[in-house]
C-alpha positions in Angstrom: 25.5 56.5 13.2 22.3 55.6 15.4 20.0 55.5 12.3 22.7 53.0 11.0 23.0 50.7 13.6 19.2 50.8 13.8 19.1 49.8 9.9 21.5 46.8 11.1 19.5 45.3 13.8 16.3 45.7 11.6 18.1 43.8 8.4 19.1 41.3 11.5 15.6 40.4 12.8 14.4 40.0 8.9 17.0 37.7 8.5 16.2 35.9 11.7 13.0 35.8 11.2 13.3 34.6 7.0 15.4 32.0 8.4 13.0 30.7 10.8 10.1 30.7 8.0 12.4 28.5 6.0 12.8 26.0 8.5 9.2 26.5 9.2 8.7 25.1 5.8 10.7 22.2 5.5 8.5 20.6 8.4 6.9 17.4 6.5 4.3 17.3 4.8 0.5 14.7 3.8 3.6 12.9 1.8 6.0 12.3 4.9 6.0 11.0 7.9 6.7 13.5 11.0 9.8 12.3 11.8 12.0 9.9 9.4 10.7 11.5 6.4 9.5 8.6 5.2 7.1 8.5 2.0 3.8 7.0 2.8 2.0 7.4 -0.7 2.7 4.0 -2.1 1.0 2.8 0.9 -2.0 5.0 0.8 -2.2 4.6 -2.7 -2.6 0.6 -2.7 -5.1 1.3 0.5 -7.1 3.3 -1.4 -7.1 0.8 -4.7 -8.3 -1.7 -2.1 -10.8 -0.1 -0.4 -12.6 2.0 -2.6 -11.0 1.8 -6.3 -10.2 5.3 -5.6 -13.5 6.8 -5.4 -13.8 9.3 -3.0 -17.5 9.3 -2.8 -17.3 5.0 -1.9 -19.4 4.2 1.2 -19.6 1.0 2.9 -22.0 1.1 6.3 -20.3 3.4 8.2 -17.1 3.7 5.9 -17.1 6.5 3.7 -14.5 8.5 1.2 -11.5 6.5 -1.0 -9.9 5.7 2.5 -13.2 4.1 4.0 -13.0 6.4 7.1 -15.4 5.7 10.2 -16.4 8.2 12.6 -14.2 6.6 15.5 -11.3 6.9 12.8 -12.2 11.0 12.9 -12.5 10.5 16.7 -9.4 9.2 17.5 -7.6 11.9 15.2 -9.2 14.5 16.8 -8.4 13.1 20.2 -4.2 12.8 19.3 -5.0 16.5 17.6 -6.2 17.8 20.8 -3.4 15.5 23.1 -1.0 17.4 20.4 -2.1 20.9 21.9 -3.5 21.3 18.2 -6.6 23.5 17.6 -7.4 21.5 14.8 -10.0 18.9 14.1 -11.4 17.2 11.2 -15.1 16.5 10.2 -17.1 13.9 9.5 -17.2 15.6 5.8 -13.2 15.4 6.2 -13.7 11.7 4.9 -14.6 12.4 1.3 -11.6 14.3 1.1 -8.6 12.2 -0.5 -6.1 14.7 1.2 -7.6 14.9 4.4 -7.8 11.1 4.6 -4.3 10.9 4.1 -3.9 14.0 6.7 -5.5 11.1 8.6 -3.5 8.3 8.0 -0.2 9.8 8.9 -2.1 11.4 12.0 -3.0 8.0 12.8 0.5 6.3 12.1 2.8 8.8 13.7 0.9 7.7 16.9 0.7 4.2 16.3 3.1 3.0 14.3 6.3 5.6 15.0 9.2 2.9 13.6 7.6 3.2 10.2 6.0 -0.7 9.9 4.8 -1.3 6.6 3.0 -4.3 7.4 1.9 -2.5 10.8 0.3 0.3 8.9 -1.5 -2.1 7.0 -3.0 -3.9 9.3 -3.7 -1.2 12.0 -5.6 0.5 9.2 -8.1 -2.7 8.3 -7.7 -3.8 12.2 -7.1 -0.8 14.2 -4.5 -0.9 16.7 -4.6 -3.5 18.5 -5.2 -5.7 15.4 -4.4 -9.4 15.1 -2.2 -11.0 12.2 -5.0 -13.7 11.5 -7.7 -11.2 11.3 -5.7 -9.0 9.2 -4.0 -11.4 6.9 -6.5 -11.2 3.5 -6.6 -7.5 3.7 -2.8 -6.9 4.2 -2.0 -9.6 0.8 -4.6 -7.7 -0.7 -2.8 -4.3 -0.4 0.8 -5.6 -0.9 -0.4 -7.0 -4.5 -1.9 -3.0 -5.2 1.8 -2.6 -4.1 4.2 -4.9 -6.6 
């Protein structure tokens, strides 16, 4: 009877433990925002038409990779990474990488832009966040007709 009830609670903790790993992997993913769901590739796609014609090795002055990352870009993940309790950080190599740009990007917008703004995506990304409209206005029709 002992063996048995020790056979239960072990077939208990795998379940528990399966059923946590399953919820584990629902979390979102590079494709999703952190908390709506919300599919940013048509966004990042039509960014990365514009900025680079999809080539990942594109560099501009400081700009580099089919996003046209900067090194402050990097920084300021790194910084909500390690606000975030996260241990970890992306490279200046990161940049070149079309996944780890877009790692980037949602880093960037779940901080910035947490309602899930289009248009504010767009324009923090060629502005940063405290972008203006005016400033922002060629680049953001630029992106929207990569969109349509």
């Amino acid at each position: 009877m002992e063996r048995i009830g020790k056979i239960v609670s072990v077939s208990l903790v795998a379940i528990l433990l399966m059923g946590a790993s399953a919820l584990a992997a629902g979390k979102p993913d590079a494709k999703s925002s952190k908390t709506t769901g919300f599919n940013w590739n048509p966004v990042m796609d039509a960014i990365i038409q514009v900025e680079s014609e999809g080539n990942p090795s594109a560099v501009s002055g400081n700009s580099v990779g089919a996003m046209q990352i900067t090194p402050i870009l990097v920084k300021e993940c790194n910084n909500i990474l390690r606000s975030q309790k996260s241990k970890k950080r992306f490279t200046m190599a990161d940049r070149y990488s079309v996944a780890k740009s877009k790692e980037m990007f949602l880093l960037f917008q779940s901080v910035y832009n947490p309602k899930n703004s289009i248009e504010k995506a767009i324009r923090s990304w060629n502005g940063g966040p405290k972008y203006t409209v005016r400033s922002t206005n060629r680049y953001y029709s630029k992106v929207m007709k990569q969109m349509k």
